[in-house]
C-alpha positions in Angstrom: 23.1 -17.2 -39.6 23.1 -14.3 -37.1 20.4 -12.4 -39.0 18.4 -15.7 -39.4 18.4 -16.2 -35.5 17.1 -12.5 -35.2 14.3 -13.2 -37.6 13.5 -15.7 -35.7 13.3 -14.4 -32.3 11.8 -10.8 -33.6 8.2 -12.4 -33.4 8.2 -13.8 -30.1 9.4 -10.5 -28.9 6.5 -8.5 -30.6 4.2 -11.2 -29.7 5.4 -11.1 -25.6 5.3 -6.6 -26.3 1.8 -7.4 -27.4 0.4 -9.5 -24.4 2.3 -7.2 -21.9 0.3 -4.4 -23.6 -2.9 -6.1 -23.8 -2.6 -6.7 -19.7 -1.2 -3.0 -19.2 -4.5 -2.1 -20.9 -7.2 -4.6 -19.0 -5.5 -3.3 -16.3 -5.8 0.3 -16.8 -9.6 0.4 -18.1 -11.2 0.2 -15.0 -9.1 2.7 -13.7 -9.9 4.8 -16.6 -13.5 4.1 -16.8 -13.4 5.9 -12.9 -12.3 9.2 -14.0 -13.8 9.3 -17.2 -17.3 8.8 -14.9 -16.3 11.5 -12.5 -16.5 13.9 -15.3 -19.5 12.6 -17.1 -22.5 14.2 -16.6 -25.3 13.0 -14.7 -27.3 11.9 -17.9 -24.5 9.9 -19.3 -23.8 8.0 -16.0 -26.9 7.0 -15.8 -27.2 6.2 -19.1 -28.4 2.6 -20.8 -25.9 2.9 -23.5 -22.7 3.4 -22.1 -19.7 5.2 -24.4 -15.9 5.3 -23.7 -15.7 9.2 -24.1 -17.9 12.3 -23.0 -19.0 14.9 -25.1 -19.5 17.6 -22.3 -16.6 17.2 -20.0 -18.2 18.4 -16.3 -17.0 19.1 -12.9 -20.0 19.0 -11.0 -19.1 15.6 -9.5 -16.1 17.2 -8.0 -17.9 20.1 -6.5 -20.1 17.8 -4.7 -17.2 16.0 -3.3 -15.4 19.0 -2.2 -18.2 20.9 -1.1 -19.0 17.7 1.7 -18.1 19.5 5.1 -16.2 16.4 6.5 -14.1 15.5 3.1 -11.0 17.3 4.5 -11.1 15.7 7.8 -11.8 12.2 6.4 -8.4 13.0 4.2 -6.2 14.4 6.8 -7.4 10.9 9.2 -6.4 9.1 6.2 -2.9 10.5 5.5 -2.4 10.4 9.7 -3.2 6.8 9.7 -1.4 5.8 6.3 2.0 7.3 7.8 1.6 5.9 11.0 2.0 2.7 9.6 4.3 3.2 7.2 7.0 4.8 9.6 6.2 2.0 12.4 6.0 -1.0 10.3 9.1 0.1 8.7 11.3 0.9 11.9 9.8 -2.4 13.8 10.8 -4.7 10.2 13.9 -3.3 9.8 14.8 -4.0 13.4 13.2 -7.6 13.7 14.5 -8.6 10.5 17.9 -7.3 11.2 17.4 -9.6 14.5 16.2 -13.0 13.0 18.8 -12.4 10.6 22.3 -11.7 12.2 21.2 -13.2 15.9 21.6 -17.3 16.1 18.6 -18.0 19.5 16.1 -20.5 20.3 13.1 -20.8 18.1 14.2 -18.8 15.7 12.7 -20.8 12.6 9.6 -21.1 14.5 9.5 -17.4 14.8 10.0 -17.1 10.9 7.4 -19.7 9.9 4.6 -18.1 12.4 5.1 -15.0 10.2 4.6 -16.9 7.6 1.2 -18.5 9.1 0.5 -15.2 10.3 0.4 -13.5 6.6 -2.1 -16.2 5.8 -4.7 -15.9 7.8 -7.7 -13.9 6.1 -7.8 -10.3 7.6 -11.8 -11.1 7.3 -11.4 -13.9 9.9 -10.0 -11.4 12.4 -12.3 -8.7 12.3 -14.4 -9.6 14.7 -11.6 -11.1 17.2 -10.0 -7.3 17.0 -13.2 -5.5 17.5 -13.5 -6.8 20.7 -9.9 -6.6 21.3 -10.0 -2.9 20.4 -13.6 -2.6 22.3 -11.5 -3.6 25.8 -8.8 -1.9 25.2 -11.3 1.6 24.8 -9.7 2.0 21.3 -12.9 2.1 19.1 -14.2 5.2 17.3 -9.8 6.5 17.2 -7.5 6.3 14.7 -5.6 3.7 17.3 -7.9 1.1 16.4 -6.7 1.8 12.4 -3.3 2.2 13.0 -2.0 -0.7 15.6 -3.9 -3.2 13.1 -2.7 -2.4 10.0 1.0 -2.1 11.6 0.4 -5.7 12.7 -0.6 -7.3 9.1 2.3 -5.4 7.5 4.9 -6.6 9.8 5.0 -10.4 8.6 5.5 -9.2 4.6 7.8 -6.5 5.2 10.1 -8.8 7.9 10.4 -11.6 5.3 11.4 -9.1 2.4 14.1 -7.1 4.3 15.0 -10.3 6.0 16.6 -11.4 2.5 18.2 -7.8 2.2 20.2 -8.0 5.2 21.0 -10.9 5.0 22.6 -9.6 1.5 24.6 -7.3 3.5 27.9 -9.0 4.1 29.0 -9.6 7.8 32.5 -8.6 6.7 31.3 -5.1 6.6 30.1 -5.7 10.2 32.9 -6.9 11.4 34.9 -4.1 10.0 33.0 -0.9 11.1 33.6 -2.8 14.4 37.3 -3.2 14.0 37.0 0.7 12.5 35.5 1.7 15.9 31.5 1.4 15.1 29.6 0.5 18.0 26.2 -1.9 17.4 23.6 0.9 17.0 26.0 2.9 14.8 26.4 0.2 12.1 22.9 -0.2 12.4 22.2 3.2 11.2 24.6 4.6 9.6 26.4 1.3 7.9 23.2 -1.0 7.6 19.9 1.0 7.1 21.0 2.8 4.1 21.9 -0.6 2.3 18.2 -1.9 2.4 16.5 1.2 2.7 15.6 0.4 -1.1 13.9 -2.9 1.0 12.4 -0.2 3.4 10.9 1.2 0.7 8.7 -1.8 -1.4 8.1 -2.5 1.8 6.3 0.8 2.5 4.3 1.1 -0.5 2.8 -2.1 0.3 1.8 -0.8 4.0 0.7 2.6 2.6 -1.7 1.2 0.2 -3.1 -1.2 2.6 -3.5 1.4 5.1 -5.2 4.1 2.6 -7.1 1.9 0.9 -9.0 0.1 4.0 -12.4 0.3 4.2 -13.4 -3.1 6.4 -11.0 -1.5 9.9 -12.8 1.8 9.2 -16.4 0.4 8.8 -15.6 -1.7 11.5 -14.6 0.0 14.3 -15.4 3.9 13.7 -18.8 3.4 14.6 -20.4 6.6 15.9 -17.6 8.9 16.1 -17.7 10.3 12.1 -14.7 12.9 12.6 -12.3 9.9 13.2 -13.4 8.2 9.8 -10.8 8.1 6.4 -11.2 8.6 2.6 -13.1 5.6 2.0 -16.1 5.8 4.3 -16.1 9.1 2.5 -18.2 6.8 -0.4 -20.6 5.8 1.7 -21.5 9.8 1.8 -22.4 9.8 -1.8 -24.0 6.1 -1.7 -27.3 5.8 -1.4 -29.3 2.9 -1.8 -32.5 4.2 -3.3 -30.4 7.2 -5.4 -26.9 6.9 -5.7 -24.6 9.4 -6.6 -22.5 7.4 -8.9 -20.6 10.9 -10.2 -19.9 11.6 -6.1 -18.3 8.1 -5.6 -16.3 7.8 -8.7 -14.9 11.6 -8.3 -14.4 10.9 -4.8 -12.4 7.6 -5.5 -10.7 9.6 -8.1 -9.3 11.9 -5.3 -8.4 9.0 -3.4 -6.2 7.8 -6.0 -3.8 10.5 -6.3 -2.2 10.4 -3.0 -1.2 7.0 -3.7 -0.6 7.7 -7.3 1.9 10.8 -5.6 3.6 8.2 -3.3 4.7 5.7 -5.9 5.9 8.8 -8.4 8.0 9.9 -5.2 9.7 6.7 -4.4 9.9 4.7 -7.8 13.1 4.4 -7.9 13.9 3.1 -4.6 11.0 0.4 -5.3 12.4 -0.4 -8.3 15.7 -1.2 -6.7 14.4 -2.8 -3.8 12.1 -5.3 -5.9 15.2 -5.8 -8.2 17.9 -6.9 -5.4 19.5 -6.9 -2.6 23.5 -5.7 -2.0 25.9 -8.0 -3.4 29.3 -8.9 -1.6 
């Protein structure tokens, strides 16, 4: 009987292998199609019959990308303003999620649910409300006005998530690193943060790829001021609308990717901790 049950799941497994694999792949192509243009050459980019392979392999795209005098700067503002939010999103979630979470006060499920409103509202719908917000505070044309929103539409997702993890985090621990000695900000710190740092971490990749990624803040508000702009108004270099450089963009957006490709090698197995569970009493 045992070997007839095996038979019988054995297909269903293949057939859910199968489906996984067809969605790894639909997934994948476009991001394969990317770099397989930034190495095409400019005959078979712009070509009428497409192919899934080059035959002459080129790195002139490349060349042009590196060779634009303000690529380096539009990196370095990007990496500045990707771990600005990262580090502050994560310190100000940890802290308000730790608060809403051990803390009984007034209000306190009205707090939760405006986060939740708060994550729901388009970030298109805002735009203009924080350009003028970031036009009186003498903000636009800096990294400020990239940073401090960002930070804001990260907060409500990454309070929610780490809410559940310490909130996993039994208060008999607490209540013995205070009978040990442990003063508030010590657990905190020493006792606490570690626990859902794996939290901290899924968390972060979220803010990071929001941050990197953005191209509406940085359109937006870097209007004049082209040494404060990031990595994706770096496209708008090799975009043209009578001649594009379609080998400049998809090289350039190839560079783009491996940061965050970088980031998610470097902390994969805190995110796959932190997406899996919390700490269990």
């Amino acid at each position: 009987m045992r070997p007839a049950r095996g038979f019988v799941r054995r297909p269903w497994r293949l057939a859910a292998e199968a489906t996984a694999l067809a969605v790894a792949a639909v997934v994948a192509f476009p991001l394969y199609w990317m770099v397989l243009s930034a190495f095409r050459p400019a005959g078979e980019i712009e070509s009428d019959r497409p192919r899934p392979w080059t035959s002459a392999p080129t790195l002139d795209s490349f060349r042009r990308v590196f060779g634009q005098g303000e690529f380096g700067r539009y990196f370095l503002n990007s990496v500045v303003v990707a771990v600005a939010v990262v580090l502050a999103s994560a310190l100000i979630a940890f802290l308000a999620a730790t608060a809403v979470t051990r803390f009984r006060f007034r209000m306190r499920t009205t707090l939760l649910i405006m986060f939740l409103v708060a994550q729901m509202v388009p970030v298109e719908a805002l735009t203009i409300p924080l350009f003028f917000l970031m036009r009186d505070a003498g903000q636009l044309n800096t990294l400020w006005s990239l940073i401090l929103p960002h930070t804001a539409f990260s907060l409500p997702f990454a309070i929610w998530m780490l809410r559940g993890f310490v909130k996993a985090v039994p208060e008999a621990l607490e209540e013995a690193a205070y009978i040990d000695g442990a003063s508030r900000a010590r657990f905190l710190w020493q006792i606490l943060f570690p626990l859902v740092l794996p939290g901290l971490v899924a968390t972060s990749v979220f803010s990071f790829i929001s941050a990197w990624n953005d191209f509406l803040f940085a359109k937006s508000f870097i209007i004049s001021d082209i040494s404060q702009s990031t990595l994706p108004m770096a496209l708008l270099v090799f975009y043209k609308p009578d001649d594009p450089d379609w080998g400049g963009v998809m090289a350039a957006s190839t560079v783009m990717t491996i940061p965050v490709l970088v980031f998610f090698v470097l902390v994969q197995r805190r995110l796959v901790s932190g997406l899996g569970g919390a700490v269990k009493d």
